[in-house]
C-alpha positions, 0 to 999 in steps of 0.5 A: 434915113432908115437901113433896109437891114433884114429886107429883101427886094426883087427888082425887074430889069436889074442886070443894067441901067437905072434897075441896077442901080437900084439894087447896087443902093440897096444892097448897100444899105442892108437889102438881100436882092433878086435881080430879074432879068430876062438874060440871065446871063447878065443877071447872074452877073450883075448879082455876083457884082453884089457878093462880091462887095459883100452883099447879098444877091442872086440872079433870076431868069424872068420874061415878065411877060410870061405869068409862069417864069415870073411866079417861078422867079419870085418864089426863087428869091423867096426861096432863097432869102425868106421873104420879099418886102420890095417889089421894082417893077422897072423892066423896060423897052422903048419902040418909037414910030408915029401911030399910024406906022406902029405895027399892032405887034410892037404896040402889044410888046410895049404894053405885055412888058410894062403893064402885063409885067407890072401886074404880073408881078404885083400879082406874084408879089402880093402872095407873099406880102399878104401873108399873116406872120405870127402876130396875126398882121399881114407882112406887108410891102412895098410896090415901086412902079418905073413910070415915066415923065411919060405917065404925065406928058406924052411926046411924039412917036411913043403912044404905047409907052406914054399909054402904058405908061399912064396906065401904071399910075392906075396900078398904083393908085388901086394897089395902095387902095387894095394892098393897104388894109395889108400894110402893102404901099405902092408907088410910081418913080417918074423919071425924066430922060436918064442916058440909059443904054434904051435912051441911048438908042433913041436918040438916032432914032428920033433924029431920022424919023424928026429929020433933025441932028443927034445933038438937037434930039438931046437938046431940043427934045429930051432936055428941052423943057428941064430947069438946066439942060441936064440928064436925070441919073441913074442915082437920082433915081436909086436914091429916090428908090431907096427914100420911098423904100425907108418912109416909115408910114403910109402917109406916102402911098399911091403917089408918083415922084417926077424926077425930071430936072424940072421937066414935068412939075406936079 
C-alpha cells in the first residue's frame, strides 16, 4: 500500500469515533490532517493527540451544516498545509423514532448534517481539487462519504438516517462522474454497526421504543444478521479509509465498500 507522504486530508467529525481514527491512520502514514469538528475544543485536542506522535494536524471549528463555517474551515487547512487532496466527510448524528412520531425539526437536522454536509463540503472541497497545478492538469482527489449499511438496508425507527444515508450514494456516484474528467474519485464506506459513543446511545433507545432488553438490541437487532456476532471497529473502517485513499487508479470510483461483518453483502 502506497503512503499518503505530501497529502493532506480534511476530515469531518474527527475529534472522536471512527473520523478520529481515520485521521490518527493517516497521519501515520504521511498525511498532514485537518480535524473538523463542531467542538473545537475537542478538535483542538484530538489534533494536539497527533503532534504530539509526530504528525502533523490541526484543529478546525466547523458546523457542516453552515456553508460559511465550512468554506472557512476549509481554507484554514489549505491555508495552512498548501493544499487538500482527502476530503472525509464523516460527520454524524443519529436520532430514532418511528415516522409517524419524528418531529419535522429532528428529520431536517438529520438530513442538514449528513446530506447539507456532505455537499457542503464536497462543494468547498472541490475549489481547491479543481484547480490546474503548473502542468496544466487539475490537482485532483479524492471524496470518501460515511455511509452506512444504511445506504443499503433500512431498520426501523431511523427514516431520515436511512434517507439521508441512501442519498449519499447519489453524491458519490455523480461526483465520480463529474469530478472525473478532474482526477477527482469518490466513494461511500459503509459501515456496519461499530460501538462508537453515537451507537452507544442507541442501544437504550431502541430498547425502550422496541420493549426489549439492552443485551437483545446488540444481539437480535444490531449483530443479528453479522456472519459471527461481532462489532465492526473503528480500525476496520480506517483501514478501509486508508486502502481507498492509496489505490493508485480510477478503476475504484463512485463505489460503496460494506464493512459490515457480513451484515449486508453486495
Amino acid at each position: 500500500m502506497a503512503s499518503l507522504d505530501g497529502k493532506v486530508a480534511l476530515i469531518t467529525g474527527a475529534a472522536s469515533g471512527i473520523g478520529k481514527a481515520i485521521a490518527e491512520l493517516y497521519a501515520k502514514n504521511g498525511a498532514a490532517v485537518g480535524i473538523a469538528d463542531i467542538n473545537q475544543q475537542a478538535a483542538d485536542a484530538a489534533a494536539a493527540g497527533i503532534n504530539a506522535t509526530g504528525g502533523r494536524a490541526i484543529g478546525v471549528a466547523m458546523d457542516v451544516t453552515d456553508e460559511a463555517a465550512v468554506n472557512a474551515g476549509t481554507d484554514k487547512v489549505v491555508a495552512a498545509f498548501g493544499r487538500l487532496d482527502i476530503l472525509i466527510s464523516n460527520a454524524g448524528v443519529q436520532i430514532i423514532n418511528p415516522i409517524e412520531q419524528f418531529a419535522f425539526a429532528d428529520w431536517k437536522k438529520m438530513l442538514a448534517i449528513h446530506l447539507d454536509g456532505g455537499f457542503l463540503t464536497t462543494k468547498a472541497a472541490l475549489q481547491h481539487m479543481y484547480k490546474v497545478d503548473g502542468t496544466g492538469k487539475s490537482r485532483g482527489g479524492i471524496v470518501i462519504y460515511m455511509g452506512s449499511v444504511h445506504s443499503h438496508e433500512a431498520s426501523k425507527l431511523k427514516s431520515a438516517y436511512v434517507t439521508a444515508k441512501h442519498g449519499l450514494l447519489g453524491l458519490a456516484r455523480t461526483l465520480a462522474k463529474e469530478g472525473a474528467a478532474r482526477n477527482v474519485r469518490s466513494h461511500v464506506i459503509c459501515p456496519g454497526f461499530v460501538r462508537t459513543p453515537l451507537v452507544e446511545k442507541q442501544i437504550p433507545e431502541q430498547a425502550q421504543e422496541l420493549g426489549i432488553s439492552e443485551a437483545d438490541v446488540i444481539k437480535n437487532v444490531m449483530l443479528k444478521d453479522t456472519v459471527d456476532g461481532v462489532f465492526t471497529t473503528v480500525e476496520d473502517i480506517a483501514q478501509t479509509a486508508l486502502y481507498l485513499a492509496t489505490f493508485p487508479s480510477a478503476a475504484l470510483t463512485g463505489q460503496s465498500f460494506v464493512v459490515s461483518h457480513g451484515w449486508y453483502m453486495q
